[in-house]
C-alpha positions in Angstrom: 120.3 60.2 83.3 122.1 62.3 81.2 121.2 62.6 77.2 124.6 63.9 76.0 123.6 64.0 72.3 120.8 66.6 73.6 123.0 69.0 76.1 125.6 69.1 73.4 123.3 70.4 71.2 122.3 73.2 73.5 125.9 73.8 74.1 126.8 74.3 70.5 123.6 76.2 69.9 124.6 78.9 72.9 127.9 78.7 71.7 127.0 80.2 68.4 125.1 82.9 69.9 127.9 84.4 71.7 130.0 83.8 68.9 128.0 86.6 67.1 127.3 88.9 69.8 128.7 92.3 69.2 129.1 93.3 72.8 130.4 89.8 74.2 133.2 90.1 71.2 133.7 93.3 71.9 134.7 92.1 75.8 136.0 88.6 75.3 135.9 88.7 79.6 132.0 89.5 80.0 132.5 86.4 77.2 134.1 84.3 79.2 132.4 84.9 82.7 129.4 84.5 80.8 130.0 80.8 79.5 131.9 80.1 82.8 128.6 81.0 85.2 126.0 79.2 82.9 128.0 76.0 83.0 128.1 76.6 87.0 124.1 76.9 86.6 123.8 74.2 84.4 125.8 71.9 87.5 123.6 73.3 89.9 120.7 72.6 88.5 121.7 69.1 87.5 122.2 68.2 91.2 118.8 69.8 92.3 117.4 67.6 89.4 119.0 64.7 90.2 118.4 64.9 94.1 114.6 65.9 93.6 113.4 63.5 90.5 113.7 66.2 87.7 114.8 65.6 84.6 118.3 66.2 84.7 118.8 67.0 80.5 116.2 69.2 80.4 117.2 70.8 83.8 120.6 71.1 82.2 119.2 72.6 79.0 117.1 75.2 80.6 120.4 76.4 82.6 122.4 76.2 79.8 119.7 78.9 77.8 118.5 80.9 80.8 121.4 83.3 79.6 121.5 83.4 75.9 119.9 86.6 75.5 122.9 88.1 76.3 124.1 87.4 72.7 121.9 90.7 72.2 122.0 94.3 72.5 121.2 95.3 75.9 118.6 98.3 75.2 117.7 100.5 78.5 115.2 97.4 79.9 118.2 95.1 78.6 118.6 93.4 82.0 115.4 92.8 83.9 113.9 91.4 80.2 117.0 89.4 79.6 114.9 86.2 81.2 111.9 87.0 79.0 114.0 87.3 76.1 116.2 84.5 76.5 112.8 82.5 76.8 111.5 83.7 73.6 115.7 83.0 71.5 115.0 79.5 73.3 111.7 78.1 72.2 112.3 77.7 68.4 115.3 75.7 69.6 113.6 73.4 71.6 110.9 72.7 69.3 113.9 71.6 67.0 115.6 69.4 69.9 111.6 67.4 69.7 110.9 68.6 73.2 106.9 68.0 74.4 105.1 71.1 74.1 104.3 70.5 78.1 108.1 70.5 78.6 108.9 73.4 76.4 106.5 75.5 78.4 108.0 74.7 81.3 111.4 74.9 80.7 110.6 78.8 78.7 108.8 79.7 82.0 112.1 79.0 84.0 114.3 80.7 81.8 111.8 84.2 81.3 111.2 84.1 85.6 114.3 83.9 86.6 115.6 87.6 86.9 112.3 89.3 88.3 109.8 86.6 88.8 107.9 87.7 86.2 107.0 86.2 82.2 105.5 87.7 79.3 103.2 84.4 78.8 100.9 82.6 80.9 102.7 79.8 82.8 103.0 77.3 86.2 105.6 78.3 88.8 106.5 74.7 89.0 109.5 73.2 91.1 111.2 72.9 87.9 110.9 76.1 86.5 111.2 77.6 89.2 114.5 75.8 90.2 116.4 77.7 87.2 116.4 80.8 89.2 117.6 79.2 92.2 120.8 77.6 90.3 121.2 81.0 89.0 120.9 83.1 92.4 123.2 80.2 94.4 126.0 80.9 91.7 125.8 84.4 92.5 127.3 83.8 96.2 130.2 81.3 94.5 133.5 81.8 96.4 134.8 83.7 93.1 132.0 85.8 93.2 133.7 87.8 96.8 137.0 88.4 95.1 134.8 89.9 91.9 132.6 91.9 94.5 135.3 93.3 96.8 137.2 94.2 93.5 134.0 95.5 91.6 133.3 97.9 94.9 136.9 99.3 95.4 137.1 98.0 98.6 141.2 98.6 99.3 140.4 102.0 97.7 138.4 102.8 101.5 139.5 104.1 104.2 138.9 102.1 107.4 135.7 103.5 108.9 134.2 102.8 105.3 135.5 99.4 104.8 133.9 98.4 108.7 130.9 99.9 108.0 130.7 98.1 104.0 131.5 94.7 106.4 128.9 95.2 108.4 126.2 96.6 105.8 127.4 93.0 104.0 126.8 90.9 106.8 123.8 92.5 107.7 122.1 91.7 104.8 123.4 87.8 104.3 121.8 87.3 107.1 118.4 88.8 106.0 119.4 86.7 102.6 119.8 83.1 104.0 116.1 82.7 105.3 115.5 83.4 101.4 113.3 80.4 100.3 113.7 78.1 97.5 111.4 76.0 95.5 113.1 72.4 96.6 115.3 71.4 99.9 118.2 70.4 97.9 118.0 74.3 96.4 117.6 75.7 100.1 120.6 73.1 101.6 122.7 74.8 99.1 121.9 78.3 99.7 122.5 78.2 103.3 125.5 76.3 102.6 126.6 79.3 100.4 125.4 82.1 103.2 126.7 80.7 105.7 130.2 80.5 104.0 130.0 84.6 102.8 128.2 85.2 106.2 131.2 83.4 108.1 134.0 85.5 105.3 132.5 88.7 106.5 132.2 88.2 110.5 135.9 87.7 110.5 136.2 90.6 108.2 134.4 92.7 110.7 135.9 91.2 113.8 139.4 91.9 112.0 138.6 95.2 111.2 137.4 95.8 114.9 140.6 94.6 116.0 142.4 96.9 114.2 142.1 99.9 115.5 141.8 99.6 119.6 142.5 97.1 122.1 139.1 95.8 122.7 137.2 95.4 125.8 
């Protein structure tokens, strides 16, 4: 079940931190893809939750804060601490929500692992915790996410022999990505759902590509 009164809370609390971030004002998209992927999180980890006995609200919360450091200044480390130091932005608040100590811990340990697996403060690699970075890494193979890649890499900008062997380099590594284990069976169902989905977008990209040039034998 769902405390509304305690996820709005965290949703007004994030929202004033990006409201005040230079560099997400400054780029009103990285904004917006920023709120738009932690909300995805925050649903992915409320069906994990929900499907494995979690507590869904504080599943929720911790998704909703795993990003909030990015209402700072990335410095050169900027990215790989982000988890550590969205952890620290996030305890203070969660001591004011009247979250257990117990729970605290383990929702800060989520949030600070969830980039390289690693925290600044002792901690249990629970199911939970753990589960925040597999809501975050699932969103990263949404279906928006191959427009944004394609786009990002210049793909139409390559000539042909570079977009086949870009396909293949792609495919290649999905399927090295989909054995990828997860910390719950609803996690890893969702995974290899995404995988397989990107892994079946770019077989027919390469099989179209093959086609393209030759008749085949």
């Amino acid at each position: 079940m769902l405390d509304r009164n305690l996820v709005e809370k965290t949703e007004a609390f994030l929202k004033r931190k990006f409201d005040v971030a230079k560099y997400l004002n400054e780029h009103p998209d990285a904004k917006a893809y920023r709120l738009e992927h932690t909300y995805r999180v925050a649903n992915i980890g409320r069906e994990i939750a929900r499907k494995e006995g979690f507590d869904e609200t504080e599943m929720v919360i911790a998704c909703l804060l795993h990003d909030v450091s990015y209402c700072e200044e990335f410095g050169e480390n900027g990215w790989p601490e982000h988890g550590r130091r969205a952890a620290c932005i996030a305890r203070p608040f969660l001591t004011e929500l009247g979250l257990t100590g117990d729970r605290i811990d383990d929702i800060c340990y989520g949030i600070a692992i969830h980039v390289d697996d690693k925290a600044d403060f002792p901690g249990e690699r629970t199911p939970f915790a753990l589960s925040v970075g597999d809501a975050d890494n699932i969103d990263r193979f949404d279906v928006y996410r191959i427009h944004e890649t394609l786009a990002n890499d210049r793909f139409l900008d390559k000539d042909f022999d570079d977009k086949l062997e870009y396909c293949r380099a792609r495919l290649a590594r999905l399927n090295e990505l989909i054995n990828m284990p997860m910390a719950t069976e609803t996690a890893g169902e969702l995974w290899r759902e995404r995988l397989s989905f990107y892994i079946s977008f770019y077989d027919k990209m390469v099989r179209q590509l093959e086609c393209s040039k030759s008749v085949k034998d």
